[in-house]
mmCIF file of the N, C-alpha and C atoms, coordinates in Angstrom:
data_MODEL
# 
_entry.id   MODEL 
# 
loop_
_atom_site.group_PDB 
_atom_site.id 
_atom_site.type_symbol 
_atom_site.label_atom_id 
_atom_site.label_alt_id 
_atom_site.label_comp_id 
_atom_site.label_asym_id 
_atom_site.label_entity_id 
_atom_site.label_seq_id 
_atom_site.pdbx_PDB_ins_code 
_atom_site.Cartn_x 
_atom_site.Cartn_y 
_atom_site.Cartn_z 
_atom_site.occupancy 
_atom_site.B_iso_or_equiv 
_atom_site.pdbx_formal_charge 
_atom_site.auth_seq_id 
_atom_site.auth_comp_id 
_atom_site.auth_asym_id 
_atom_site.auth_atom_id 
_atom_site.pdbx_PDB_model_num 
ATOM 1   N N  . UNK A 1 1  ? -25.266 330.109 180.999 1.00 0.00 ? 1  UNK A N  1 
ATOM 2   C CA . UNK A 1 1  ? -25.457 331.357 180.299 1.00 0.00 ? 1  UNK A CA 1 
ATOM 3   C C  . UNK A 1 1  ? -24.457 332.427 180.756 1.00 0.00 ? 1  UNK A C  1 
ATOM 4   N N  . UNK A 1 2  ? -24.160 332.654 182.188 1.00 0.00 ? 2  UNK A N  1 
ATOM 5   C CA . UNK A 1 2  ? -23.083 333.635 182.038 1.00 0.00 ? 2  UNK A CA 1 
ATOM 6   C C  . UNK A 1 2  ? -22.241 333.290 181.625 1.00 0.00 ? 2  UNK A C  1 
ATOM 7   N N  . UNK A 1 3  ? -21.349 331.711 181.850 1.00 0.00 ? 3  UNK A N  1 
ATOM 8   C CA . UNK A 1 3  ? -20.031 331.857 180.668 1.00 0.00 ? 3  UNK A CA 1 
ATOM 9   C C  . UNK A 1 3  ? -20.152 332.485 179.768 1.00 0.00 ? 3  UNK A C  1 
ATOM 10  N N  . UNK A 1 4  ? -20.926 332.996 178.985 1.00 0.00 ? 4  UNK A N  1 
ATOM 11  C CA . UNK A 1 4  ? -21.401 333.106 177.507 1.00 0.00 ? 4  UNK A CA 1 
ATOM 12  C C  . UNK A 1 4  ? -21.124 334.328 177.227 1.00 0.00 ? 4  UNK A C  1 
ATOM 13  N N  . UNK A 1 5  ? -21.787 334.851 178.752 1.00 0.00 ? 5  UNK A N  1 
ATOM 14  C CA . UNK A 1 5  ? -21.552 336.441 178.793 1.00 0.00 ? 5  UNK A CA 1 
ATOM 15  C C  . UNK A 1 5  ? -20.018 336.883 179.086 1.00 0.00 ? 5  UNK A C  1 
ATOM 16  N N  . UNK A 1 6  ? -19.245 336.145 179.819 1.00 0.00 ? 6  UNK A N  1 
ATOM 17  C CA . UNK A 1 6  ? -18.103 336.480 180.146 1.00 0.00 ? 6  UNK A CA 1 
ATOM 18  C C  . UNK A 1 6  ? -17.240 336.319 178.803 1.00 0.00 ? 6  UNK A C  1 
ATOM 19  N N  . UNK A 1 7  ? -17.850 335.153 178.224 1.00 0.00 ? 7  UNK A N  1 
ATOM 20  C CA . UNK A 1 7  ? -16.296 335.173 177.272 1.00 0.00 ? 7  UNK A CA 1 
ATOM 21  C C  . UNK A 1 7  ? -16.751 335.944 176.328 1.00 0.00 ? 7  UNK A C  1 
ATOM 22  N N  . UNK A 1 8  ? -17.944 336.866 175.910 1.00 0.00 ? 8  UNK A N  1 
ATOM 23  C CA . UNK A 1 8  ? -18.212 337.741 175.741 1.00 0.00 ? 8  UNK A CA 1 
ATOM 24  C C  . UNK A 1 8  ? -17.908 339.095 175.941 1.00 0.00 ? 8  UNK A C  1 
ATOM 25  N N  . UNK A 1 9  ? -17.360 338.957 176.734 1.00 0.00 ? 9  UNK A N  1 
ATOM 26  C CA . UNK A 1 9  ? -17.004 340.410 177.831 1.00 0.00 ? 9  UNK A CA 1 
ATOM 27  C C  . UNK A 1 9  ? -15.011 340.197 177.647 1.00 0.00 ? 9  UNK A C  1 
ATOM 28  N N  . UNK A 1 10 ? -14.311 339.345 177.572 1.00 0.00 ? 10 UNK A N  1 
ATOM 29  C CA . UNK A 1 10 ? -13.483 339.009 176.944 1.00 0.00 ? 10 UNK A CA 1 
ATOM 30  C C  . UNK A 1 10 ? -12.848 339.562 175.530 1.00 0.00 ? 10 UNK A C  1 
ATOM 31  N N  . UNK A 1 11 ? -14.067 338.844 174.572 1.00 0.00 ? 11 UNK A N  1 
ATOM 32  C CA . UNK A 1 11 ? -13.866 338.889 172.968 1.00 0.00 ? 11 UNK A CA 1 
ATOM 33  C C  . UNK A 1 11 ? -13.701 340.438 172.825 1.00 0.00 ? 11 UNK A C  1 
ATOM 34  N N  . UNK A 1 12 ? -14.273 340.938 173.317 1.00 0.00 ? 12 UNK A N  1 
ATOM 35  C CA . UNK A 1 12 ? -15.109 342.817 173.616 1.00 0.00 ? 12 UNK A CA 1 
ATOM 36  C C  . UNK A 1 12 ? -13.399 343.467 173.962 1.00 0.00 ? 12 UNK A C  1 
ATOM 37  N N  . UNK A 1 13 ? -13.208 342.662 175.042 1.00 0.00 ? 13 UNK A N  1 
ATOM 38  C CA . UNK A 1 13 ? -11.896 343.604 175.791 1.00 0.00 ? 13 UNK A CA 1 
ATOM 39  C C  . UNK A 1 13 ? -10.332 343.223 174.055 1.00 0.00 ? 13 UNK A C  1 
ATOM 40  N N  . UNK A 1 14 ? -10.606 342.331 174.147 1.00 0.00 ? 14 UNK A N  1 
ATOM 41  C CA . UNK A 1 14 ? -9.542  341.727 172.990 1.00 0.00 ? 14 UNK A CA 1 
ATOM 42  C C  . UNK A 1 14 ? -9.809  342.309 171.568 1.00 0.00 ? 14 UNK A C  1 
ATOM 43  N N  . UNK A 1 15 ? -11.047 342.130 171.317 1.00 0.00 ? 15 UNK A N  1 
ATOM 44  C CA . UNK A 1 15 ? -10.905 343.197 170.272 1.00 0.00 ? 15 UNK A CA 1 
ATOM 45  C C  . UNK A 1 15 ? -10.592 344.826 170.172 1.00 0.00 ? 15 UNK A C  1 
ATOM 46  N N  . UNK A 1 16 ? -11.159 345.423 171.448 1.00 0.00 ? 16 UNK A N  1 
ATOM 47  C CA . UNK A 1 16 ? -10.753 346.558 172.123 1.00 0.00 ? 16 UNK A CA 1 
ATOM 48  C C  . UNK A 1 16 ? -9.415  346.732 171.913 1.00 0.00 ? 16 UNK A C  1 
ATOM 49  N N  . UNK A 1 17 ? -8.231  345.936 172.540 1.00 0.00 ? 17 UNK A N  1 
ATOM 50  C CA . UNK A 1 17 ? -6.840  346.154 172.486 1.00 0.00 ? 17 UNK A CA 1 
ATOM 51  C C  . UNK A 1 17 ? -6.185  345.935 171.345 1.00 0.00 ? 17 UNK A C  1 
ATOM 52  N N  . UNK A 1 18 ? -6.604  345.273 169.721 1.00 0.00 ? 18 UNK A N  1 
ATOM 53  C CA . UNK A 1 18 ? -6.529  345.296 168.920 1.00 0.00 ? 18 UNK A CA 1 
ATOM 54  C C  . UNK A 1 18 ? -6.598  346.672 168.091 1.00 0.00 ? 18 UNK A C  1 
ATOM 55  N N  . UNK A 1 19 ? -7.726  347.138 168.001 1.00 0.00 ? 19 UNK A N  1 
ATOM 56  C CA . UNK A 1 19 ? -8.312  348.291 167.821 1.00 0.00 ? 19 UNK A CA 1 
ATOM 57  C C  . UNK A 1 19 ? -7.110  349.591 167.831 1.00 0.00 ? 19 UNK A C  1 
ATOM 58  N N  . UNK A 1 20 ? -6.800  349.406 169.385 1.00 0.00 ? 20 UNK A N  1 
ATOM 59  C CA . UNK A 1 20 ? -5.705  350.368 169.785 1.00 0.00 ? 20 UNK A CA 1 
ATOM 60  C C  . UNK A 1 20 ? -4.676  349.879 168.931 1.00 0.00 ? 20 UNK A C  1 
ATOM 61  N N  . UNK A 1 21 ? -4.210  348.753 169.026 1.00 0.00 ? 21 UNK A N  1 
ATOM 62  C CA . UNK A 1 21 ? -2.822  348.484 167.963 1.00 0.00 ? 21 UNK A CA 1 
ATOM 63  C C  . UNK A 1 21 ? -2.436  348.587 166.974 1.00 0.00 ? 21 UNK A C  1 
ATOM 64  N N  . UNK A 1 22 ? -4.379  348.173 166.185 1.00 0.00 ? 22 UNK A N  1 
ATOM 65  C CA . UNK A 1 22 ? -3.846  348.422 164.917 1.00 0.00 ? 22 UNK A CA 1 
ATOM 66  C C  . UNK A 1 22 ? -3.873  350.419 164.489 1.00 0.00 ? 22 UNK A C  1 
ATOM 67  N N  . UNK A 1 23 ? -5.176  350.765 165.132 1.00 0.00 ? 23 UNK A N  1 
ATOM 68  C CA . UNK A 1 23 ? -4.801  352.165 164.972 1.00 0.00 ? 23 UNK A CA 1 
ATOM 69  C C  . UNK A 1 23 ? -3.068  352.807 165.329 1.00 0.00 ? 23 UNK A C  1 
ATOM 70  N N  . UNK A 1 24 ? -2.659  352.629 166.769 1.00 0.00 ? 24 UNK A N  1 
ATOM 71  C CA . UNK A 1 24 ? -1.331  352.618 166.886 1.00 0.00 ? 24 UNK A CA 1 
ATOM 72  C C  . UNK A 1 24 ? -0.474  352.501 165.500 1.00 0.00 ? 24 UNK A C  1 
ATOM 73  N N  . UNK A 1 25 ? -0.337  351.319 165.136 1.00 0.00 ? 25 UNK A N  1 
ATOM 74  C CA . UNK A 1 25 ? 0.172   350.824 163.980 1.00 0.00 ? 25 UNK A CA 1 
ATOM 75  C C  . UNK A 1 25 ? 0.954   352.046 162.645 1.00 0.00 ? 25 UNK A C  1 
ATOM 76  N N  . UNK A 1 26 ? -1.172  352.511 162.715 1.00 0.00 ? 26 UNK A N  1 
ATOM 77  C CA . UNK A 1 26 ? -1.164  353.428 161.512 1.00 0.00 ? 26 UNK A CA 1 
ATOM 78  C C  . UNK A 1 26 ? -0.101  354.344 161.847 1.00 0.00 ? 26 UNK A C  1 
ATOM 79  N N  . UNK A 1 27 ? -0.959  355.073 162.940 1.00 0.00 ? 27 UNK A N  1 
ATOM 80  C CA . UNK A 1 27 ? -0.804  356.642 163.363 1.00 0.00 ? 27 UNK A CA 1 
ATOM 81  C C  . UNK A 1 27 ? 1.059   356.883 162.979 1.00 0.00 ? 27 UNK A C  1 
ATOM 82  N N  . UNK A 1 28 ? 1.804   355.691 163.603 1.00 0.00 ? 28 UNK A N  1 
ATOM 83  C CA . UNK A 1 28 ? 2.762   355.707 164.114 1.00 0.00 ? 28 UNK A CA 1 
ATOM 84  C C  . UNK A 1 28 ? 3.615   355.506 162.916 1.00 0.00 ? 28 UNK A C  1 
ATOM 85  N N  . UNK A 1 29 ? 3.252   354.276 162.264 1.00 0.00 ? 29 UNK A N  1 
ATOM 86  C CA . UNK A 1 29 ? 4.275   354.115 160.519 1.00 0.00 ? 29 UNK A CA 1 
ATOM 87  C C  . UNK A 1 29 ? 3.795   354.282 159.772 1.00 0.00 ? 29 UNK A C  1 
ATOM 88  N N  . UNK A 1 30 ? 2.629   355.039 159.500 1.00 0.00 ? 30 UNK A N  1 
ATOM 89  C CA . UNK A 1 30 ? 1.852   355.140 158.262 1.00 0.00 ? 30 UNK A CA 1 
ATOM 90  C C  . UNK A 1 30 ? 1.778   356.777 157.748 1.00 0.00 ? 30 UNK A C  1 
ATOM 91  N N  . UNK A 1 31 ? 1.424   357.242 158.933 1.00 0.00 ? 31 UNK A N  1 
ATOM 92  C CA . UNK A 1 31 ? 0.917   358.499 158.317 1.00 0.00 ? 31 UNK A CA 1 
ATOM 93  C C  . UNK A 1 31 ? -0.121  359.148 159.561 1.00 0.00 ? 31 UNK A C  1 
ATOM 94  N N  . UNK A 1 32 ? -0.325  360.210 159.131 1.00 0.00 ? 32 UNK A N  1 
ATOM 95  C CA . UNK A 1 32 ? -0.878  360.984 159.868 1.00 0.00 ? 32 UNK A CA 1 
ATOM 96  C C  . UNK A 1 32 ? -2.817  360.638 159.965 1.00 0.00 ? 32 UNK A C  1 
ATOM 97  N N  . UNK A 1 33 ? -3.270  361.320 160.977 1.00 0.00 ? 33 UNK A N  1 
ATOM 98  C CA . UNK A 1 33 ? -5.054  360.479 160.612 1.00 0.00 ? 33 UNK A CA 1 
ATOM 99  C C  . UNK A 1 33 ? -6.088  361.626 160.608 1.00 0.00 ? 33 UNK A C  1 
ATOM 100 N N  . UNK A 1 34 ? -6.077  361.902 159.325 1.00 0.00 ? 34 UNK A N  1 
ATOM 101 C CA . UNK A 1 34 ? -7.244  362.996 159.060 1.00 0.00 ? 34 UNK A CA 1 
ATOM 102 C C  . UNK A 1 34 ? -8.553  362.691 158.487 1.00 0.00 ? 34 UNK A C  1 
ATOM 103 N N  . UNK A 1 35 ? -9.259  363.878 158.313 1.00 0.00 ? 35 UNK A N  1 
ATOM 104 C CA . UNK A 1 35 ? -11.346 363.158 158.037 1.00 0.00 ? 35 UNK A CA 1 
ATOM 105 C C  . UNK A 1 35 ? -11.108 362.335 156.557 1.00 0.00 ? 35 UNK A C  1 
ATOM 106 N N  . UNK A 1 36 ? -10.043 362.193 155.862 1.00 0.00 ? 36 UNK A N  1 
ATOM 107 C CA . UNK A 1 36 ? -9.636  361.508 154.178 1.00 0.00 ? 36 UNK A CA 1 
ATOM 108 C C  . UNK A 1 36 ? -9.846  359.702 154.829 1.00 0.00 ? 36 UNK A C  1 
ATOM 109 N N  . UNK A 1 37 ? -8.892  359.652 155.517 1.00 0.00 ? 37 UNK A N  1 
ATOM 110 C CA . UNK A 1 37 ? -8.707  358.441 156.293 1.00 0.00 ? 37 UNK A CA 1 
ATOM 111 C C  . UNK A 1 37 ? -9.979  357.605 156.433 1.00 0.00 ? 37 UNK A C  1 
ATOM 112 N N  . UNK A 1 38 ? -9.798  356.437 155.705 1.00 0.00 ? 38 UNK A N  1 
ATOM 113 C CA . UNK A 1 38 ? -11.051 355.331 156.093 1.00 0.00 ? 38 UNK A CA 1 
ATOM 114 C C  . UNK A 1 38 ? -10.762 354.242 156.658 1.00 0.00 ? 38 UNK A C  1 
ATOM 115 N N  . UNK A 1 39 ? -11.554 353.329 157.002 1.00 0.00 ? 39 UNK A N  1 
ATOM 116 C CA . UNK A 1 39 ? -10.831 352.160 157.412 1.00 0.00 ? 39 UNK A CA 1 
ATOM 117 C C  . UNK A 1 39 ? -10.361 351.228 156.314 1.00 0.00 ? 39 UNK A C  1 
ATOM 118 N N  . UNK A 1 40 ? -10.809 351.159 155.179 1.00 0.00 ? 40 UNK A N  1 
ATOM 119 C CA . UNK A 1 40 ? -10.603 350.489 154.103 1.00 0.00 ? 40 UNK A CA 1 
ATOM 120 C C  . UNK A 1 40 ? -8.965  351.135 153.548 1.00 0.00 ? 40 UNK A C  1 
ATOM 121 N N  . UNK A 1 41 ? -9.016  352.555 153.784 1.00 0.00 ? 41 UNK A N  1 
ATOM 122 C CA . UNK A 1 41 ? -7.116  352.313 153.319 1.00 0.00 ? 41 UNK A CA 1 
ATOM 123 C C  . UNK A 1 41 ? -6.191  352.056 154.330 1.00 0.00 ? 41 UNK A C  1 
ATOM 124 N N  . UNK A 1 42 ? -6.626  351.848 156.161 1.00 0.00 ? 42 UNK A N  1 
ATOM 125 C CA . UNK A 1 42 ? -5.966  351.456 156.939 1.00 0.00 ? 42 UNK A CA 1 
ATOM 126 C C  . UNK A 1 42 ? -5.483  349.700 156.580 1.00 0.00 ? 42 UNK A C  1 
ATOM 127 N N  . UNK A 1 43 ? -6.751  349.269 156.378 1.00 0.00 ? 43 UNK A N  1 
ATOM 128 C CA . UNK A 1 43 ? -6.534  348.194 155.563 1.00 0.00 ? 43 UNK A CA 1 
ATOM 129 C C  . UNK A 1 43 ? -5.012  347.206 154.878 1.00 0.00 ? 43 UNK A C  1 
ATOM 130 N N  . UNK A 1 44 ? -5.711  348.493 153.381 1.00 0.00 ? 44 UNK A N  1 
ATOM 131 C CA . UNK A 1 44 ? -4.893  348.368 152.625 1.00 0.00 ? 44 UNK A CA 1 
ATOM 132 C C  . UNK A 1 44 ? -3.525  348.920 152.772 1.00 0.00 ? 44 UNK A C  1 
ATOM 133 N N  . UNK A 1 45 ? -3.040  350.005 153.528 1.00 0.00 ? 45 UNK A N  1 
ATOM 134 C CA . UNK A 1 45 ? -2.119  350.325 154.259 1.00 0.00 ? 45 UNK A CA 1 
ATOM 135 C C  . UNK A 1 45 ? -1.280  349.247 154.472 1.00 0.00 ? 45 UNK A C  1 
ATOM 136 N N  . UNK A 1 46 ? -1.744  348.964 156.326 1.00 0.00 ? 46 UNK A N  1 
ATOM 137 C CA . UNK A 1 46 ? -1.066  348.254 156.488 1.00 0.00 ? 46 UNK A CA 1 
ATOM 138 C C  . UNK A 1 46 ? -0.886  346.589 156.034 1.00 0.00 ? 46 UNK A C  1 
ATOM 139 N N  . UNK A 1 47 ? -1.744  346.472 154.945 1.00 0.00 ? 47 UNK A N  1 
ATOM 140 C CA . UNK A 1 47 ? -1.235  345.007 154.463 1.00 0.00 ? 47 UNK A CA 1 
ATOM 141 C C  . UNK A 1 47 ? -0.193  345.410 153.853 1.00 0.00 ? 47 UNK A C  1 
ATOM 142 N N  . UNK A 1 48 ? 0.139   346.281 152.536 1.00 0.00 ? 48 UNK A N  1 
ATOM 143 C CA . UNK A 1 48 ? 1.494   346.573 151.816 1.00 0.00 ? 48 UNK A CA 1 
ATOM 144 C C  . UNK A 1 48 ? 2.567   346.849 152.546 1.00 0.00 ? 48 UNK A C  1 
ATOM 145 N N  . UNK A 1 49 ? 2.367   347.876 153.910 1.00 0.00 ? 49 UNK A N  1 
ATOM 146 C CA . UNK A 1 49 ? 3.365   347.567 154.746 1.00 0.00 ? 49 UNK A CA 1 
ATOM 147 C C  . UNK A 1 49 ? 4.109   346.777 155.364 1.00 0.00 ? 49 UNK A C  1 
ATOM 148 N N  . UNK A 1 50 ? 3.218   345.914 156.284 1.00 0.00 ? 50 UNK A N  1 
ATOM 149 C CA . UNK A 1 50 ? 3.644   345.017 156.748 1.00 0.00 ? 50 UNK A CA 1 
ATOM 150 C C  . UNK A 1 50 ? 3.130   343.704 156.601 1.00 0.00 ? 50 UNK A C  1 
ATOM 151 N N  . UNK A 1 51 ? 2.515   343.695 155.561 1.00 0.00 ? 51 UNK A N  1 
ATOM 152 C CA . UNK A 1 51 ? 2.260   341.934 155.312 1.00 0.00 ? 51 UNK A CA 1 
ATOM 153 C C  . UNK A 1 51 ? 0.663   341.916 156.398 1.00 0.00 ? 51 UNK A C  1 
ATOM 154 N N  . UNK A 1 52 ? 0.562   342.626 156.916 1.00 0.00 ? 52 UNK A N  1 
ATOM 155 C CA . UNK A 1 52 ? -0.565  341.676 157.680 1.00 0.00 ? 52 UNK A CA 1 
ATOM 156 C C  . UNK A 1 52 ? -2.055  342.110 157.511 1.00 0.00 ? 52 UNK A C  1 
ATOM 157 N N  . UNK A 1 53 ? -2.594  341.310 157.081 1.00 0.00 ? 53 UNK A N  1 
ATOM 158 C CA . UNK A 1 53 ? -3.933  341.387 156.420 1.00 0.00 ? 53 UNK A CA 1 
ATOM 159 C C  . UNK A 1 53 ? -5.336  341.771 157.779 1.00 0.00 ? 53 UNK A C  1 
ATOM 160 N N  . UNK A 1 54 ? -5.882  342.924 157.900 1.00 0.00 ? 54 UNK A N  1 
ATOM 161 C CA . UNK A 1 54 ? -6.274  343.575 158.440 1.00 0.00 ? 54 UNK A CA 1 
ATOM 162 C C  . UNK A 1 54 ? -8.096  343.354 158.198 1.00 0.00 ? 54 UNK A C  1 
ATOM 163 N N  . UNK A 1 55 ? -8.882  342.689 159.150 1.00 0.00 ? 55 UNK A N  1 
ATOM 164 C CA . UNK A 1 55 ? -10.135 342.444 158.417 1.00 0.00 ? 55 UNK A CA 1 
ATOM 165 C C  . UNK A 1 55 ? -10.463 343.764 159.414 1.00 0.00 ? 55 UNK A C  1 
ATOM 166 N N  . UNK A 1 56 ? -11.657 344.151 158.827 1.00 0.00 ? 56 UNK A N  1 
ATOM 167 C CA . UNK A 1 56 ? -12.620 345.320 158.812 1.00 0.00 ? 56 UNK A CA 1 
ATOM 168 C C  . UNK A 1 56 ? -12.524 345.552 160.747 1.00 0.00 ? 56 UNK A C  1 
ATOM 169 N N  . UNK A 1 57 ? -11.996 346.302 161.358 1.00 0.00 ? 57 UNK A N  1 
ATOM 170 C CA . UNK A 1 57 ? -12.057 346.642 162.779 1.00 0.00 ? 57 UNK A CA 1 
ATOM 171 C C  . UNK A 1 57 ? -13.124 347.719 163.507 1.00 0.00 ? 57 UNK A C  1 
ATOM 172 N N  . UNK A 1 58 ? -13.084 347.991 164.465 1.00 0.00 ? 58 UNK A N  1 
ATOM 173 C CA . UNK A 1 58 ? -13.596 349.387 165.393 1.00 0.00 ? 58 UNK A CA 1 
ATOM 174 C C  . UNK A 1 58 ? -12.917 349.703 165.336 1.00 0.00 ? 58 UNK A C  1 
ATOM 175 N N  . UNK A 1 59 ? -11.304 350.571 164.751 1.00 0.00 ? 59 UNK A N  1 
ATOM 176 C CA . UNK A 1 59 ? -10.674 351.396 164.981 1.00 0.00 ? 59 UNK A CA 1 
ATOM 177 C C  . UNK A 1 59 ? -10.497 352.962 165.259 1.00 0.00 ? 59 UNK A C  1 
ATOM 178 N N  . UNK A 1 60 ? -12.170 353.222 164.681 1.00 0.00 ? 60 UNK A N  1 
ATOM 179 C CA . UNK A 1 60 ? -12.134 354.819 164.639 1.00 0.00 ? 60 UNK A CA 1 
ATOM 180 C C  . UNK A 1 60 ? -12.024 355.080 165.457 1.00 0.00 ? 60 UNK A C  1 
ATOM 181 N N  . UNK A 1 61 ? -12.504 354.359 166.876 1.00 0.00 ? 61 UNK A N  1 
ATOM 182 C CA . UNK A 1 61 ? -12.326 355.374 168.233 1.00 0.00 ? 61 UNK A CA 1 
ATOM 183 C C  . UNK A 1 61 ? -11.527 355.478 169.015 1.00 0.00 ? 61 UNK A C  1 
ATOM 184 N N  . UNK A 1 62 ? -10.643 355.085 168.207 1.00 0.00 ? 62 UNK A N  1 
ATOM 185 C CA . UNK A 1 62 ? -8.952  354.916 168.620 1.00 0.00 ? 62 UNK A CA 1 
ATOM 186 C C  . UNK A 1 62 ? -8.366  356.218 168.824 1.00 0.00 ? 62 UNK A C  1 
ATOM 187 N N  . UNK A 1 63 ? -8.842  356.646 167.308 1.00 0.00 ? 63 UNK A N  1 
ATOM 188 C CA . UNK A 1 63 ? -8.244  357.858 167.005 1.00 0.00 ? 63 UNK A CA 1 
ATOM 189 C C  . UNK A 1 63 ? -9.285  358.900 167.407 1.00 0.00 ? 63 UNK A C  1 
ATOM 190 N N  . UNK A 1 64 ? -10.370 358.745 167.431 1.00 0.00 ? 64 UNK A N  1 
ATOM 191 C CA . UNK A 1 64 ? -11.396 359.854 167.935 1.00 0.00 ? 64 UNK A CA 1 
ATOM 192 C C  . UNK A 1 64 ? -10.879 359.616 169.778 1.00 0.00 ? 64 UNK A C  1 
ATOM 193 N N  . UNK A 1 65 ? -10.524 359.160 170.368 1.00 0.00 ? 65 UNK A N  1 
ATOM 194 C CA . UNK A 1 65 ? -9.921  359.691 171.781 1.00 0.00 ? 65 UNK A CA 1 
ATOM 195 C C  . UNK A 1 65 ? -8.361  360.075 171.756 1.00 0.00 ? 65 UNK A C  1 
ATOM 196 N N  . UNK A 1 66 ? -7.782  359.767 170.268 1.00 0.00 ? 66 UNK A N  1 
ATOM 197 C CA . UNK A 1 66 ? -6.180  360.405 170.663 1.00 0.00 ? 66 UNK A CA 1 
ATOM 198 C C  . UNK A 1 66 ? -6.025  361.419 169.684 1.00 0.00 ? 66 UNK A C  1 
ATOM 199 N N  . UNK A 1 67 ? -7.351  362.235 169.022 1.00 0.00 ? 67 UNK A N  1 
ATOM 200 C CA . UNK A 1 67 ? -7.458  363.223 168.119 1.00 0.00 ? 67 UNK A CA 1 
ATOM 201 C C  . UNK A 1 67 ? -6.526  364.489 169.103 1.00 0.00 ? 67 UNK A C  1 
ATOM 202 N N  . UNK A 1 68 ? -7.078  364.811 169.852 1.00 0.00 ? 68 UNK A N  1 
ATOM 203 C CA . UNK A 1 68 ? -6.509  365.653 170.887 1.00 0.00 ? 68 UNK A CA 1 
ATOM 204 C C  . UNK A 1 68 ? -5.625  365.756 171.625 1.00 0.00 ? 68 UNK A C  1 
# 
């Protein structure tokens, strides 16, 4: 059972650093990130941008700690 938890604790950290990237991503070649901004046109964003197909993330709190 703790493996379970660890690679748990893993998936958590990896999706975490995703999160940051793909927000990164936006912030950085996309556009600016105001209350309009959803995750559904980050999405669609960056698939037309760059080809890469973006399933549904935690990204908001990417930007809710680099709002400031």
């Amino acid at each position: 059972m703790s493996g379970s938890k660890g690679n748990l604790e893993v998936l958590s950290l990896e999706m975490s650093s995703i999160d940051i990237a793909v927000g990164m991503l936006y912030k950085n070649f996309l556009g600016d990130v105001g209350p309009a901004v959803r995750p559904t046109s980050v999405g669609i964003a960056i698939t037309k941008q760059f080809g890469i197909k973006v399933i549904t993330l935690l990204w908001l709190s990417y930007f809710n700690d680099t709002a400031e």
